[in-house]
C-alpha atoms as a printed R data frame, in Angstrom:
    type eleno elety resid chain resno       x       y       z
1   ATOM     1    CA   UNK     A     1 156.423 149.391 143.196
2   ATOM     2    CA   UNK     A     2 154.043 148.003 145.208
3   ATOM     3    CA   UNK     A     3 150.886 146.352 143.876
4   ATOM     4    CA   UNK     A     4 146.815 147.205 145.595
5   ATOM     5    CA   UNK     A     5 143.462 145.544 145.101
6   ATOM     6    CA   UNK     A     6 141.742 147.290 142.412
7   ATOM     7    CA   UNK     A     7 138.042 147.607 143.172
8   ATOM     8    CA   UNK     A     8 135.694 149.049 140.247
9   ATOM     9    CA   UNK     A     9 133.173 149.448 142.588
10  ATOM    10    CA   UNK     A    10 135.059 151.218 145.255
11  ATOM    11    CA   UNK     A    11 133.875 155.001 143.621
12  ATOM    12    CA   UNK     A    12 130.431 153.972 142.744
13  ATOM    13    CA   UNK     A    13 127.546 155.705 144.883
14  ATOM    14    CA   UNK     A    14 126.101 153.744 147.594
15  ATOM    15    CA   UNK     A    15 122.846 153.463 146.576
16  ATOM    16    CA   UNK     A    16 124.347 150.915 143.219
17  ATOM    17    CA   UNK     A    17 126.595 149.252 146.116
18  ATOM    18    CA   UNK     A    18 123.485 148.703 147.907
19  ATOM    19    CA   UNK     A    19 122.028 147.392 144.348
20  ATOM    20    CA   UNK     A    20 125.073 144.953 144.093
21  ATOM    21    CA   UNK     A    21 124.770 143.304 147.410
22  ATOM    22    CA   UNK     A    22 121.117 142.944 146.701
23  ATOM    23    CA   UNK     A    23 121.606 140.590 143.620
24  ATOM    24    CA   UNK     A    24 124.351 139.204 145.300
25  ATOM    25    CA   UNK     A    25 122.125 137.643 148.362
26  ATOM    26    CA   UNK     A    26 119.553 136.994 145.730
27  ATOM    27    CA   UNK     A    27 121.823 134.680 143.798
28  ATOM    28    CA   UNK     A    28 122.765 132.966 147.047
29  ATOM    29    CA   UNK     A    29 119.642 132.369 148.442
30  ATOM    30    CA   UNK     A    30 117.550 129.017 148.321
31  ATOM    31    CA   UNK     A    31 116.090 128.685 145.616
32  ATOM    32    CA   UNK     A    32 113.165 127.763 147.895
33  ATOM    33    CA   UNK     A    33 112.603 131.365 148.403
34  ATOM    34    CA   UNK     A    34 111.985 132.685 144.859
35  ATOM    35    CA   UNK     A    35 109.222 132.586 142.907
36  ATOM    36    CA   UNK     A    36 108.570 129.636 139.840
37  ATOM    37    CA   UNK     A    37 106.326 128.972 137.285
38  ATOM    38    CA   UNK     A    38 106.161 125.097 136.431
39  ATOM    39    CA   UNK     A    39 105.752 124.239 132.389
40  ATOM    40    CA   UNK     A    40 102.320 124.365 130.810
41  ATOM    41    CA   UNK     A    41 100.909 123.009 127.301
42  ATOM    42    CA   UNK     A    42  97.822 123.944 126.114
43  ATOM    43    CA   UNK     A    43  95.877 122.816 122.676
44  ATOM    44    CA   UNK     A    44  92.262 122.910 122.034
45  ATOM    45    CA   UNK     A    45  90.412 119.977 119.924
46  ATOM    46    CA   UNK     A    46  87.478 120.201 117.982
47  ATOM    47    CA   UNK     A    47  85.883 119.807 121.758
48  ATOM    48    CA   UNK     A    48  88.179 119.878 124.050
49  ATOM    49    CA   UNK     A    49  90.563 122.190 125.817
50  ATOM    50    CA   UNK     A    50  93.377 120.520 127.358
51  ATOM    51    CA   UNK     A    51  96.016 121.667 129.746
52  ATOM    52    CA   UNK     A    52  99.100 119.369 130.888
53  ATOM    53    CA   UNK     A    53 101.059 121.126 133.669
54  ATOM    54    CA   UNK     A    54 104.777 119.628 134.869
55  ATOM    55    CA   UNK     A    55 104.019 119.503 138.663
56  ATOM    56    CA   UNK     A    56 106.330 116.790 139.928
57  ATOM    57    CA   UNK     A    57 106.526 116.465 143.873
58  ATOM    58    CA   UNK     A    58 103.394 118.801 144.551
59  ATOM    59    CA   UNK     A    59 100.589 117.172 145.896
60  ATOM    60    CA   UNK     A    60  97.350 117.412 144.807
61  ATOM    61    CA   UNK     A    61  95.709 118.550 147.662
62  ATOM    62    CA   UNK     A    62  98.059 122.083 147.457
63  ATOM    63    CA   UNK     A    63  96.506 122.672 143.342
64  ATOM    64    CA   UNK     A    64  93.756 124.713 142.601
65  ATOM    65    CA   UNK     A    65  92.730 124.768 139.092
66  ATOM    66    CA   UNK     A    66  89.737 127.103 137.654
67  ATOM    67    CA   UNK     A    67  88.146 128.642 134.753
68  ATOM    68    CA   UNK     A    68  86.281 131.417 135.437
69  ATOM    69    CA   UNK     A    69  85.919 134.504 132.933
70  ATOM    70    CA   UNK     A    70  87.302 133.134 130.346
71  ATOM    71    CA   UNK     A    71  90.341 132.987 132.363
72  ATOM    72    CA   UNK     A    72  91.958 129.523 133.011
73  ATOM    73    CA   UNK     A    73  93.999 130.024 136.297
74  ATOM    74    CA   UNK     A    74  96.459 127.576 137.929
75  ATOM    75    CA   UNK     A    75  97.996 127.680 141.397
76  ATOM    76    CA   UNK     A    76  99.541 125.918 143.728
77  ATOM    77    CA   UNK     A    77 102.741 125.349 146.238
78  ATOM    78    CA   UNK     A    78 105.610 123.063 146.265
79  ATOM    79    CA   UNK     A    79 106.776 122.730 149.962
80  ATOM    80    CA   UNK     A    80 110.342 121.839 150.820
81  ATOM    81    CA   UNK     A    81 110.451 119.251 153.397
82  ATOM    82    CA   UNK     A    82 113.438 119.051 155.048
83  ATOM    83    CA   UNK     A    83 114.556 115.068 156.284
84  ATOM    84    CA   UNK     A    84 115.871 115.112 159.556
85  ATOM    85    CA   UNK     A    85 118.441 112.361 158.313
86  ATOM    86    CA   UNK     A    86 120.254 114.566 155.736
87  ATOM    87    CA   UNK     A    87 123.284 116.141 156.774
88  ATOM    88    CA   UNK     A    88 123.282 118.663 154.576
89  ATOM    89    CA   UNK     A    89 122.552 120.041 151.083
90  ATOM    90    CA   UNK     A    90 125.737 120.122 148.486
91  ATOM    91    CA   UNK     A    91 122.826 121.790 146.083
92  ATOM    92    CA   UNK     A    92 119.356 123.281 145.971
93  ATOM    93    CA   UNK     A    93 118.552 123.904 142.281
94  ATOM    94    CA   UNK     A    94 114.734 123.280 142.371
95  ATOM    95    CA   UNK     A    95 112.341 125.549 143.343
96  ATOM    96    CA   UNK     A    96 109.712 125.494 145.935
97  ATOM    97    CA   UNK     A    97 107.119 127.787 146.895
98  ATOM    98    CA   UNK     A    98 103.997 128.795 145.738
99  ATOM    99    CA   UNK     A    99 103.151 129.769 141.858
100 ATOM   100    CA   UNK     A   100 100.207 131.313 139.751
101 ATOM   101    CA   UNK     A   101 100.152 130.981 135.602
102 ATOM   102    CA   UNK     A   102  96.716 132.513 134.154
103 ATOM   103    CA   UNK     A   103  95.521 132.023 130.303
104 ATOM   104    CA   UNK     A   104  92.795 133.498 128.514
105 ATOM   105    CA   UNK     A   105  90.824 130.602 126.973
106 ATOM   106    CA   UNK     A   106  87.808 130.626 124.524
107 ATOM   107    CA   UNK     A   107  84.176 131.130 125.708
108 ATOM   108    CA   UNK     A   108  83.027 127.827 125.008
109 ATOM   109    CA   UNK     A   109  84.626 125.721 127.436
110 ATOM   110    CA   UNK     A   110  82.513 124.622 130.152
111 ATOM   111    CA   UNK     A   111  84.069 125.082 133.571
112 ATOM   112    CA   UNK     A   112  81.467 122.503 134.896
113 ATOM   113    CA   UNK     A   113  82.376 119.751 132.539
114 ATOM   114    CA   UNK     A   114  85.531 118.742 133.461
115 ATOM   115    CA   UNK     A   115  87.728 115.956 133.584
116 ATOM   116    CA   UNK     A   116  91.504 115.586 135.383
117 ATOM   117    CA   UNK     A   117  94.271 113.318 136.145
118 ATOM   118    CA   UNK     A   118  97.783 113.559 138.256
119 ATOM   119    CA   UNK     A   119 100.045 110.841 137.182
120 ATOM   120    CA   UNK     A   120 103.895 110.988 137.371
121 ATOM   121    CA   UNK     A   121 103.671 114.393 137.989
122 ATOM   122    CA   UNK     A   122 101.653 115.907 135.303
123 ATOM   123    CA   UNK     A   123  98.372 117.133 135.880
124 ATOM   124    CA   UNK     A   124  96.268 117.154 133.061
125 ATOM   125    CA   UNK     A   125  92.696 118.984 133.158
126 ATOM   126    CA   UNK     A   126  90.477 118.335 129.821
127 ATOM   127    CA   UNK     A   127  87.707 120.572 129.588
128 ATOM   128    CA   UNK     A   128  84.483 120.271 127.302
129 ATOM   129    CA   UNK     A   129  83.567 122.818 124.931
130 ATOM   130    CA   UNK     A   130  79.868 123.799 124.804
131 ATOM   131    CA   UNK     A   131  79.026 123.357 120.421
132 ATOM   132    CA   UNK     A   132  77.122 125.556 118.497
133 ATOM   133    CA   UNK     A   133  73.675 123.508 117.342
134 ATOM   134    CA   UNK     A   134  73.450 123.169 113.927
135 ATOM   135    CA   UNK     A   135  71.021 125.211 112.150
136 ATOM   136    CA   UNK     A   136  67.659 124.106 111.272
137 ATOM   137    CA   UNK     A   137  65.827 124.217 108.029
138 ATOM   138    CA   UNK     A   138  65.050 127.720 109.046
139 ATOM   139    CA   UNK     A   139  68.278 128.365 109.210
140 ATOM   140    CA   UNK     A   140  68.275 129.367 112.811
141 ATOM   141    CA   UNK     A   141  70.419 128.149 115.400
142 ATOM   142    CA   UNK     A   142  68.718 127.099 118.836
143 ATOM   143    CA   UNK     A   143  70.748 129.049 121.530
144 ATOM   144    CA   UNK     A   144  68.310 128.239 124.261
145 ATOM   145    CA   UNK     A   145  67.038 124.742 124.813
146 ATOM   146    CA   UNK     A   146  63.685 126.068 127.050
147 ATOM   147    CA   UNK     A   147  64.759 123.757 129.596
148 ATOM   148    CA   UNK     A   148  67.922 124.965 131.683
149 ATOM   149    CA   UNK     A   149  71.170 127.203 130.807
150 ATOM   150    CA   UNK     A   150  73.377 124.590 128.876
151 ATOM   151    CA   UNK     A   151  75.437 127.048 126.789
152 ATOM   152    CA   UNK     A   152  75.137 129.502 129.455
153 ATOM   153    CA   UNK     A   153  76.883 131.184 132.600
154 ATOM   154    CA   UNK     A   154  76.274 133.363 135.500
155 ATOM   155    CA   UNK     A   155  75.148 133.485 138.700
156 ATOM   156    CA   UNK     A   156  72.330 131.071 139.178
157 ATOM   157    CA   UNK     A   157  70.671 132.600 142.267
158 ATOM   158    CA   UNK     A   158  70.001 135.245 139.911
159 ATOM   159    CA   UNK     A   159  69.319 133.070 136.672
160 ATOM   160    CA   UNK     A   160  67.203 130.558 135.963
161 ATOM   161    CA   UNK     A   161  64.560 128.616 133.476
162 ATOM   162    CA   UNK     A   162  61.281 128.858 134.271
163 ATOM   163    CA   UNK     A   163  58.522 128.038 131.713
164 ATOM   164    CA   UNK     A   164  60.613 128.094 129.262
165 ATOM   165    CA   UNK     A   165  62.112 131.752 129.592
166 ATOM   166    CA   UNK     A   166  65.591 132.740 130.714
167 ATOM   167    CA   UNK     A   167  64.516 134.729 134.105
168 ATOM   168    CA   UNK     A   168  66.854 136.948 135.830
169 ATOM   169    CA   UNK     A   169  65.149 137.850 139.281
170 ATOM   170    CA   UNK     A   170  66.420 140.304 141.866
171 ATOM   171    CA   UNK     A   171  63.664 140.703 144.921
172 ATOM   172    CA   UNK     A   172  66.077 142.619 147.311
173 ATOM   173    CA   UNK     A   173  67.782 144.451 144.318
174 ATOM   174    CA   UNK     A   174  71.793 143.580 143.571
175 ATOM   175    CA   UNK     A   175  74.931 146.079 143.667
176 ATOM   176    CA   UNK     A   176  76.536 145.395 140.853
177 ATOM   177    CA   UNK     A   177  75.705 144.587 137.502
178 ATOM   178    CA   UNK     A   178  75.538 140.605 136.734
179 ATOM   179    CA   UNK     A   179  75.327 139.119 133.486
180 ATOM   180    CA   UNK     A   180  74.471 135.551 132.111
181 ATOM   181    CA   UNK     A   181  77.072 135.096 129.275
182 ATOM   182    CA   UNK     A   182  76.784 132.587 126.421
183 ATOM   183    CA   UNK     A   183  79.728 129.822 126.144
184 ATOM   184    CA   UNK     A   184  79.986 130.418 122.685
185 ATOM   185    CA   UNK     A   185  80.676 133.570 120.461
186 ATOM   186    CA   UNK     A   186  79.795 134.388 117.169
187 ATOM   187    CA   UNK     A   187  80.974 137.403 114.042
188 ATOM   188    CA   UNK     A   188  78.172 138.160 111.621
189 ATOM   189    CA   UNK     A   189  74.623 137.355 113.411
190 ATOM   190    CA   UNK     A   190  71.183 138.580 113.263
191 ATOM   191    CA   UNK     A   191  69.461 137.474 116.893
192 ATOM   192    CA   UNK     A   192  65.655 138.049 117.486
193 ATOM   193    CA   UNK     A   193  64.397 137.433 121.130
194 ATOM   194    CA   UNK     A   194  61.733 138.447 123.364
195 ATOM   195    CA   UNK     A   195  62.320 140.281 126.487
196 ATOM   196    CA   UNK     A   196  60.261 141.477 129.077
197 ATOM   197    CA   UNK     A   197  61.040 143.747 131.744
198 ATOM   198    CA   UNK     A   198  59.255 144.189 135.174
199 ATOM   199    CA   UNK     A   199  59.198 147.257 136.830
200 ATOM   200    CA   UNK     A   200  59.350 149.162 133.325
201 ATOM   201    CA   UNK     A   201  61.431 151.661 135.879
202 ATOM   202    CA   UNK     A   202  64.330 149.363 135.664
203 ATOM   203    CA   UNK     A   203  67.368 148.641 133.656
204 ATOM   204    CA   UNK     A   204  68.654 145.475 131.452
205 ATOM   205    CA   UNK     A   205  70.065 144.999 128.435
206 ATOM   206    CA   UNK     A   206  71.294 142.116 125.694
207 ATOM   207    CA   UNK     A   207  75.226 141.974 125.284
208 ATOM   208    CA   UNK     A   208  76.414 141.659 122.239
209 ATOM   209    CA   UNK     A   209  80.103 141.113 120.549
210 ATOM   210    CA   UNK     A   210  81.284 141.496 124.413
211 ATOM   211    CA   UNK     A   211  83.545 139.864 126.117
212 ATOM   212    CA   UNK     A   212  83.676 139.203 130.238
213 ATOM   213    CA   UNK     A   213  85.669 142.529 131.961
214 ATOM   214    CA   UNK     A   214  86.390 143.162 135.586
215 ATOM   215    CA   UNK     A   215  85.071 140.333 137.012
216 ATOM   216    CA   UNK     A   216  81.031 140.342 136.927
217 ATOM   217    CA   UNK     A   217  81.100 142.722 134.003
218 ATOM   218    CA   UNK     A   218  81.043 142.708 130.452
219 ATOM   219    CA   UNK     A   219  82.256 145.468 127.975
220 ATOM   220    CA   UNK     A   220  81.077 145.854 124.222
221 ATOM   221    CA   UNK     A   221  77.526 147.078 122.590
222 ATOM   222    CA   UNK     A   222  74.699 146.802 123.967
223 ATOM   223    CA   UNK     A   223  70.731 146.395 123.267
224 ATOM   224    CA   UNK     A   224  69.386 148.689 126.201
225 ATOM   225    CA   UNK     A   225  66.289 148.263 127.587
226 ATOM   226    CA   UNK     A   226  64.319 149.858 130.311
227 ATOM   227    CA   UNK     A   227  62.198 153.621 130.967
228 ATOM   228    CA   UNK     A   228  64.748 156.201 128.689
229 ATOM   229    CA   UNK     A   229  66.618 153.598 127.166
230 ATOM   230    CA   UNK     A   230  64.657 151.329 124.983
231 ATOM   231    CA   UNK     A   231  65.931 150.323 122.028
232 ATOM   232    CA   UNK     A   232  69.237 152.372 122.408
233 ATOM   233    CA   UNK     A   233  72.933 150.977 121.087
234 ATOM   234    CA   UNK     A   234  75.109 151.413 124.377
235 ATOM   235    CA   UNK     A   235  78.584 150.484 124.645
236 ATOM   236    CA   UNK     A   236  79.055 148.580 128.115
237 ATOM   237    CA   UNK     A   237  82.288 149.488 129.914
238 ATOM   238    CA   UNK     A   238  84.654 150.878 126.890
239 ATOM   239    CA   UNK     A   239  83.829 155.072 128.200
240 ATOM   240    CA   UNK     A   240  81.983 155.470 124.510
241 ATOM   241    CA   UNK     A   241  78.715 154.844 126.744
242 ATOM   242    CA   UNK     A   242  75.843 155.565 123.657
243 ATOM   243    CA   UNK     A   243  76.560 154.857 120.755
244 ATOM   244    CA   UNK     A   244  72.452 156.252 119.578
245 ATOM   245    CA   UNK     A   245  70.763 158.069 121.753
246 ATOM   246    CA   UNK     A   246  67.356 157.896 119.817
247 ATOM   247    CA   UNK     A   247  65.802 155.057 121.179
248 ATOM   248    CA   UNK     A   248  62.204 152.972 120.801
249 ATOM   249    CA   UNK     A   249  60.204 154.723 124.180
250 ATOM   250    CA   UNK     A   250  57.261 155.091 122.055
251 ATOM   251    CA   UNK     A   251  56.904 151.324 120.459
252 ATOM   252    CA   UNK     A   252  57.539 149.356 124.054
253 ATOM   253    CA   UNK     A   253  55.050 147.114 125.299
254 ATOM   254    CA   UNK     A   254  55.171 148.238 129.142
255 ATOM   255    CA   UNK     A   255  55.594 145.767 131.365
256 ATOM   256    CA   UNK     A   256  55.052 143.358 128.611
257 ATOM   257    CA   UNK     A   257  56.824 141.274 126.063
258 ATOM   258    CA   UNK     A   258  58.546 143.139 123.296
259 ATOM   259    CA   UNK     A   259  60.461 142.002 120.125
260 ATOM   260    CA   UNK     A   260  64.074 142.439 119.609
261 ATOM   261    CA   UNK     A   261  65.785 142.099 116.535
262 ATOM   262    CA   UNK     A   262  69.385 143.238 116.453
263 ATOM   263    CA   UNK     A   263  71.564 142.556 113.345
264 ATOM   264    CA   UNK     A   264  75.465 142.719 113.162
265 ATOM   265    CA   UNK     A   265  77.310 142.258 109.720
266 ATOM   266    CA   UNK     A   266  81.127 143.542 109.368
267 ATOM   267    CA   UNK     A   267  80.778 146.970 111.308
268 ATOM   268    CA   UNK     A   268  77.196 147.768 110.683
269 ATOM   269    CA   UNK     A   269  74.612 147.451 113.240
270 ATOM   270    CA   UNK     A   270  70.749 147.690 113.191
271 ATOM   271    CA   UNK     A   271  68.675 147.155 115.642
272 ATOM   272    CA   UNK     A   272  64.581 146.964 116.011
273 ATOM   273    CA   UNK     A   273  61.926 146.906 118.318
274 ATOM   274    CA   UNK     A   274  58.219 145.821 117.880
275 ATOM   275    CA   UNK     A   275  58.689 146.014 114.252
276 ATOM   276    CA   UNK     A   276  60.535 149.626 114.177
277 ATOM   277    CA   UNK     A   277  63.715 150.643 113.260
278 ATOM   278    CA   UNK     A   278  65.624 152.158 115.851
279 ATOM   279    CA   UNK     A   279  69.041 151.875 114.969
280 ATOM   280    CA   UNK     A   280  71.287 151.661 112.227
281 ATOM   281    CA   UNK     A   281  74.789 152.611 112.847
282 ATOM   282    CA   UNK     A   282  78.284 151.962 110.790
283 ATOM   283    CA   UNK     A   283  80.813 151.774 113.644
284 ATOM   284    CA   UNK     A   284  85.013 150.789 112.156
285 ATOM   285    CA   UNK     A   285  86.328 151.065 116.171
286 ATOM   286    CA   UNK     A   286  83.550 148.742 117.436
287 ATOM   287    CA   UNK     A   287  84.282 145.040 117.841
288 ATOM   288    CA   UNK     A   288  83.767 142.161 114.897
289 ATOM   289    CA   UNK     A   289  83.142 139.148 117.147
290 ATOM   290    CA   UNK     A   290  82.365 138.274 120.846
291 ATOM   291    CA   UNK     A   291  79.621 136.869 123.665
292 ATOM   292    CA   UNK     A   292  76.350 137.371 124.632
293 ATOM   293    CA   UNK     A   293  74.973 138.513 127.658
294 ATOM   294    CA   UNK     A   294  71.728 139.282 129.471
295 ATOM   295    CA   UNK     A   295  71.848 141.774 131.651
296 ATOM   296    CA   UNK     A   296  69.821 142.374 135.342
297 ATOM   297    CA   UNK     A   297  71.117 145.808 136.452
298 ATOM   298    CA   UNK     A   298  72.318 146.968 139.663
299 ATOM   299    CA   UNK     A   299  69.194 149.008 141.572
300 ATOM   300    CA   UNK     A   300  66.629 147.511 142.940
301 ATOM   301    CA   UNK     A   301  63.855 144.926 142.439
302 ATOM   302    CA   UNK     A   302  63.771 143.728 139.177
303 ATOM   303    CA   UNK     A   303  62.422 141.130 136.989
304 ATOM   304    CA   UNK     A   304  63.790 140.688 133.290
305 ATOM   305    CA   UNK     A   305  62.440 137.385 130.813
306 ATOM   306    CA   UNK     A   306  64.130 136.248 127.599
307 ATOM   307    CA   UNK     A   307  62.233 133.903 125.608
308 ATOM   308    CA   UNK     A   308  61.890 132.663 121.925
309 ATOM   309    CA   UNK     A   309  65.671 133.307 120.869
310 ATOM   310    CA   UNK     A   310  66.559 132.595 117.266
311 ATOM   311    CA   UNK     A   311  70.141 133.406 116.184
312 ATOM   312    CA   UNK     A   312  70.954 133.459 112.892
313 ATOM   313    CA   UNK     A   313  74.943 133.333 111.103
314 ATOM   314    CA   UNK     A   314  76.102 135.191 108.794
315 ATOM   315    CA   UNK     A   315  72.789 136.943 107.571
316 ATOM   316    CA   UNK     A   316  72.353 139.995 104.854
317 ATOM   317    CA   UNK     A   317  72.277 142.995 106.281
318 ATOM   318    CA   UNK     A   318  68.940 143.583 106.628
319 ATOM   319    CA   UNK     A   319  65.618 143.604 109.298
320 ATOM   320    CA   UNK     A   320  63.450 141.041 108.997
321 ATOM   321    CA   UNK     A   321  60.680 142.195 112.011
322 ATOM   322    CA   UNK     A   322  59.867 145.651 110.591
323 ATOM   323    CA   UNK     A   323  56.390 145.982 110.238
């Protein structure tokens, strides 16, 4: 009897004999040519966020670190180096190449406030969180200091303090919508502002319980405010689009200062303008905690002012501004 090589994969279709040879180079390779992800500890103080990432023989010049969107995003390459004095390699078990990691981290950290360190190979990045001030006497909390936008972030050539009012300014108009989003988010609030909106014609808005979404957006309700939309709840971004259509047209100030209240306590909301009720709206799918945002819409020119805002935790459920 004479004996033959027994092959298992000798009746197999081609295309999982193509599939085998595939792994098979794969597990040959470098490891220089696959993809890694170096180790990564997070933890968050009362204050602080801190990252510590293993990143021994990458230089610092080849790591970019950023927070942007509540997204903390690391990246970077390890380069293999070859020395012209080796002979050659018994083993290549480390990787090289370049790697992303990406974590969602909390509103409150301040990408501007940062401080970092590379020793031994560990990078560590310690960001500062932006703090709620405590409430006053009044039992409001002071979310804008009149002076500049600590607490807040966007695109400054848009954004800026002037006279004491949060001004978002487009002269040429913009494409897309921008926002300036608070560092800081918040469950059960009521918040009472004043906004004014020049040309009337235009479109903004006051986020609220949002979160940042595709990049310069934001998705979750919002206080609408421009010609047809006064006063409205609108949800930003989630396809529910309004929430009430009957809105405050006939109570706005035109091209003036008007009074906001909106009020947000498990899954009810109310809203008011100038004193009159516009909404008040129990909503179980909506969200129960989030960011602010004030809005300048895409179009053209526009002019929008926040000024005077008092935020309030945990209040009843009730309007305070209704005349």
């Amino acid at each position: 009897m004479s004996l033959s090589h027994f092959d298992p994969l000798a009746n197999l279709p081609a295309s999982f004999r193509t599939f085998e040879d595939a792994i098979a180079r794969m597990l040959n390779e470098p490891r220089g040519t696959r993809p890694w992800s170096p180790s990564v500890d997070i933890h968050e103080t009362e204050n602080e966020l801190v990252m510590k990432a293993d990143l021994p023989d990458v230089k610092l010049e080849d790591i970019e670190v950023r927070v942007e969107n509540q997204t903390l995003t690391l990246k970077g390459e390890r380069k293999f180096e070859e020395d012209k004095n080796v002979r050659g390699y018994h083993r290549i078990e480390r990787s090289y190449g370049t790697f992303t990691r990406s974590f969602t981290v909390p509103s409150s950290v301040d990408a501007e406030r940062v401080q970092a360190e590379f020793k031994n190979g560990v990078l560590a990045h310690t960001w500062m969180s932006f703090e709620l001030p405590k409430p006053g006497p009044d039992g409001k909390v002071a979310i804008f200091n009149g002076k500049d936008l600590t607490g807040w972030y966007g695109d400054t050539t848009l954004f800026k303090v002037e006279n004491g009012e949060i001004v978002g300014k487009t002269e040429k108009g913009i494409k897309k919508n921008e926002f300036l989003k608070s560092e800081f988010e918040v469950g059960d609030f009521r918040l009472v502002l004043q906004i004014k909106l020049v040309p009337n014609t235009a479109n903004s808005g006051v986020q609220f319980r949002s979160v940042p979404f595709k990049g310069n957006e934001m998705k979750g309700y919002q206080a609408d405010a421009g010609a047809g939309w006064w006063a409205k709840l609108y949800e930003e971004s989630t396809g529910r689009d309004i929430l009430v259509k009957e809105g405050g047209e006939q109570f706005v100030n035109r091209d003036d200062w008007n009074t906001y209240e909106i009020v947000a306590v498990g899954h009810h909301i109310m809203m008011a303008i100038n004193g009159h009720k516009t909404v008040d709206f129990e909503d179980e799918k909506g969200a129960t905690s989030g960011i602010f945002g004030l809005q300048v819409h895409a179009g053209g020119p526009t002019e929008v002012r926040f000024k005077d805002l008092q935020l309030e935790l945990n209040p009843k459920p009730e309007l305070t501004t209704l005349k």
